[in-house]
C-alpha positions in Angstrom: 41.4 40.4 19.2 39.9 37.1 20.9 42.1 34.6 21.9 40.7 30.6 23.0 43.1 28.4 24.7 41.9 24.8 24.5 42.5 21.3 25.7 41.4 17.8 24.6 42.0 14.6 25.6 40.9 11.8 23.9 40.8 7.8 24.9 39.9 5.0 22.3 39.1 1.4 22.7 38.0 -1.2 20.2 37.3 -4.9 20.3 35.7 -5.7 17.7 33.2 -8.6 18.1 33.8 -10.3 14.5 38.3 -10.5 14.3 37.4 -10.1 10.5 35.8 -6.7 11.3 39.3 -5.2 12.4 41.9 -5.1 14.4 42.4 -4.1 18.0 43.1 -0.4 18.8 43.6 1.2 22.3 44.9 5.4 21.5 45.4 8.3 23.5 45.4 11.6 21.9 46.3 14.8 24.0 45.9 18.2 22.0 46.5 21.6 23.1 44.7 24.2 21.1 45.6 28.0 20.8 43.1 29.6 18.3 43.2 33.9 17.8 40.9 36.3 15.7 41.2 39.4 15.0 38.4 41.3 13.1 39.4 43.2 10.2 36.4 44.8 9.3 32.8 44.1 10.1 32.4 40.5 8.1 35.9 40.4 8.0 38.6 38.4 9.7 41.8 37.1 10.4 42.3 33.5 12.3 45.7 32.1 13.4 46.0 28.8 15.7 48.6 26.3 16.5 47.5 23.0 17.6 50.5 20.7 19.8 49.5 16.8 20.2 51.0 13.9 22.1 49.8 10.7 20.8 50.4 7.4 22.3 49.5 3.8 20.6 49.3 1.2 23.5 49.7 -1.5 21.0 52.3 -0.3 18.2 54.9 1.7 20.3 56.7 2.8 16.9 53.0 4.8 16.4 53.7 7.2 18.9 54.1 10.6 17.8 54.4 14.3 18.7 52.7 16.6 16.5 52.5 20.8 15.6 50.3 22.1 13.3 50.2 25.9 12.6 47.5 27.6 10.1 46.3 30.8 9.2 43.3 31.8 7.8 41.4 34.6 6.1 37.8 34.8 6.5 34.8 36.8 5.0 30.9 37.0 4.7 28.6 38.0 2.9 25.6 38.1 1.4 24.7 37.0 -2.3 21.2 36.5 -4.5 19.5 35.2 -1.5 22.3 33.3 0.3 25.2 33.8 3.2 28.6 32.8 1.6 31.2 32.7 4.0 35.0 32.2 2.4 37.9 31.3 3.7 41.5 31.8 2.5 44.1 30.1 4.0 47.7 28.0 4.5 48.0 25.0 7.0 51.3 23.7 7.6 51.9 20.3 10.2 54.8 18.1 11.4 55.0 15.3 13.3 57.7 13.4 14.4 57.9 10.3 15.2 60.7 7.9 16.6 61.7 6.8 13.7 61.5 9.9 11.8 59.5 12.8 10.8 56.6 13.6 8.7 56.1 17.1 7.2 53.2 18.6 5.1 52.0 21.8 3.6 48.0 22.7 2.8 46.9 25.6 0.7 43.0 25.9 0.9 39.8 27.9 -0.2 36.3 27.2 0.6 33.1 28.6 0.0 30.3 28.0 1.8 26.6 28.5 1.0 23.4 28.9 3.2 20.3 30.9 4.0 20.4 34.2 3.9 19.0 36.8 6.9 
C-alpha cells in the first residue's frame, strides 16, 4: 500500500490586452490531495483518492465554492502484439457546493491506453 498526501495552490490573473479578447479573471484554487494504491498483483492495481478544494473568485463572490471529489479506480497492464496497454476501470463521483446551492455529479469511465512495448 502507498499512500501520497498532496497540496496545491493555485493563483490566476488575466488582463487581457484587447477587452474583446475576454473578461477579467483573478482565482484562487486551494486543493488538498489524498491519493492510495495498493498492488493486487504484479501489473495489477487498485487506486482510491479524494481530492478537497476551496475556491475563491475575487470578482464574482456568488463563484466561490467548496468542492469533494472521491474516485476509485482499477488499473492493469499489459502487453499486446507489440504494444503496452494499460486499462483503467473506474467510478468518480464530485460535489460542490456553493452558496447558493449545490452541484452533484457521478462519472463512470474506461480507458485504454496504447504505447511501445519493452
Amino acid at each position: 500500500l502507498i499512500v501520497w498526501p498532496k497540496w496545491k495552490t493555485m493563483y490566476r490573473r488575466f488582463l487581457p490586452s484587447n477587452p474583446s479578447l475576454g473578461a477579467e479573471a483573478k482565482d484562487m484554487s486551494n486543493i488538498g490531495f489524498l491519493i492510495g494504491r495498493y498492488s493486487l498483483l504484479e501489473s495489477t492495481w487498485l487506486e482510491l483518492g479524494t481530492e478537497y478544494t476551496i475556491y475563491n473568485n475575487f470578482l464574482e463572490e456568488r463563484r466561490d465554492y467548496k468542492g469533494l471529489v472521491l474516485a476509485a479506480q482499477f488499473s492493469n497492464t499489459s502487453d499486446f502484439l507489440g504494444y503496452r496497454l494499460t486499462g483503467n476501470l473506474g467510478f468518480r463521483w464530485e460535489r460542490r457546493a456553493y452558496e447558493y446551492g449545490t452541484e452533484i455529479g457521478t462519472t463512470f469511465f474506461v480507458r485504454i491506453y496504447a504505447g511501445a512495448g519493452r
